[in-house]
N, C-alpha and C positions, 0 to 999 in steps of 0.2 A: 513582582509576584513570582515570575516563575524563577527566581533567583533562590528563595525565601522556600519554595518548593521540593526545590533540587536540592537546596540542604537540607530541610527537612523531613524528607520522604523515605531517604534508607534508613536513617534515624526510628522513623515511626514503623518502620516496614520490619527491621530487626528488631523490635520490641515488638511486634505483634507475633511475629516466626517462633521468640525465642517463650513469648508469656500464652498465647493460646493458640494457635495452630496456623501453620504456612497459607491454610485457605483463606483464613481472615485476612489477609493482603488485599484479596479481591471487593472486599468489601470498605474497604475505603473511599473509591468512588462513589459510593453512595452517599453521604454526606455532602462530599464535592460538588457530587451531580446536581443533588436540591439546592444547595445555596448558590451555583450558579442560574438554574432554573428561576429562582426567588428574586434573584437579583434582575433576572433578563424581564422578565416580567414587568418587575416593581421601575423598572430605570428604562428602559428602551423602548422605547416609541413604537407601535404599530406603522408598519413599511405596506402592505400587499397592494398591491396593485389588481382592483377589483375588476379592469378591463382586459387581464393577461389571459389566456388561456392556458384554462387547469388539466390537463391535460398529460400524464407520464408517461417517459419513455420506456413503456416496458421492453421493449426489443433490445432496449442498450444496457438497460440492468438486465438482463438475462444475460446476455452475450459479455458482460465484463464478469460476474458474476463463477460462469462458469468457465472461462479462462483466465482469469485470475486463479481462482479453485484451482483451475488445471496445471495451472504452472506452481503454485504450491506444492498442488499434490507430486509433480514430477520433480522438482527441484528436492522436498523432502525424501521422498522414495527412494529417489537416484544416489542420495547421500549413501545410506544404509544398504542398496544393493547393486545399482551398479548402473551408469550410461546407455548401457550397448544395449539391456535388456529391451526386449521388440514394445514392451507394455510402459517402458519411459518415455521412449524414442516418441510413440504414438501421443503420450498423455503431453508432450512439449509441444508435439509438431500442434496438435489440436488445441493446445492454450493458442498458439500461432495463430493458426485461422480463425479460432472465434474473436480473438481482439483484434487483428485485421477485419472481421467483421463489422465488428464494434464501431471501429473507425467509419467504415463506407455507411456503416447505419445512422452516425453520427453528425457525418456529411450531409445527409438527404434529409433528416427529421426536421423537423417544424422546431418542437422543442426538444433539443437534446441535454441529455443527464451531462453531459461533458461538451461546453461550447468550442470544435477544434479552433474558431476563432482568437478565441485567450492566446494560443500558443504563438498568436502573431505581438501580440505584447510583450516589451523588453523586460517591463514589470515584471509581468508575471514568467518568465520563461527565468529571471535572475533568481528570486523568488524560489521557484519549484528548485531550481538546479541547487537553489543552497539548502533545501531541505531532505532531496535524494538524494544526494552525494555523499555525505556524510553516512549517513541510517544504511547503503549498499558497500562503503568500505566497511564499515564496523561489521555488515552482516557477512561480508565474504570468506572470514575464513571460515564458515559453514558452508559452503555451497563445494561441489562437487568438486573430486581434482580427476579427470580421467586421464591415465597414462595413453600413448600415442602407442603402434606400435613399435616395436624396439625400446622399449622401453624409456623413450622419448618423453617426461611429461609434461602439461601444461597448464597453465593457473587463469581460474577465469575468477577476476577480481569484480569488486566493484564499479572501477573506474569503465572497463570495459561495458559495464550495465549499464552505466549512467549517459558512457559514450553514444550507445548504442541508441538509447530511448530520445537521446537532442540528435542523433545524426542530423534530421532534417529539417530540424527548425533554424 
């Protein structure tokens, strides 16, 4: 299916841009979205486990939420004016400490939004690594080039993102 997808999709995505307007892109998911809905339903067995505790992590969706947000916002921002500015510096350092947050929050909950456990699985740590890896070189040559001084520069690519985020698993 998702072979069937990918050729299909800029096919129908250039016919929508070129016959009624670039917004209607967005609206393709909708269709998608119900007939997978229709099918989840109609095909897939009821799972909940009635004895779990229902329970959300609001502290870890807050705290990924707004440092993800933050590292957004400072990664985009940075592109268009600049590293060194005191108001990026801040908006990175602080994506930092609220997903370090996030982390020790994650550690101690009962039920957390993100089990750090998974990351002990080869599964899922092969997994993840082949799905960010890819999506952080493709996205790097958007991400900031700050010159050193002396006019010394240096390329923060993907791989270093990717490096960075398995350092320690």
């Amino acid at each position: 299916m998702t072979a069937i997808t990918a050729a299909i999709g800029p096919v129908v995505g250039g016919w929508l841009i070129e016959n009624v307007s670039w917004r209607a892109v967005f609206f393709i998911n909708l269709p998608l979205a119900l007939t997978v809905l229709l099918i989840s339903f109609w095909r897939v067995p009821e799972s909940r486990d009635d004895k779990a505790d229902k329970t959300l992590d609001w502290s870890g969706a807050c705290l990924a939420t707004l440092g993800l947000g933050s590292i957004v916002y400072g990664l985009i921002e940075a592109s268009q004016l600049s590293l060194r500015l005191p108001r990026m510096v801040a908006a990175l350092v602080t994506a930092g400490l609220l997903l370090a947050g996030f982390l020790a929050v994650e550690a101690r909950t009962r039920n957390p939004m993100l089990p750090l456990s998974l990351f002990r699985s080869r599964t899922f740590r092969g997994l993840s690594r082949s799905r960010v890896s890819p999506v952080m070189k493709s996205s790097s040559p958007n991400l900031p080039r700050p010159t050193m001084p002396g006019g010394a520069g240096f390329f923060i690519n993907g791989d270093f993102f990717t490096r960075l985020v398995y350092a320690g698993v």
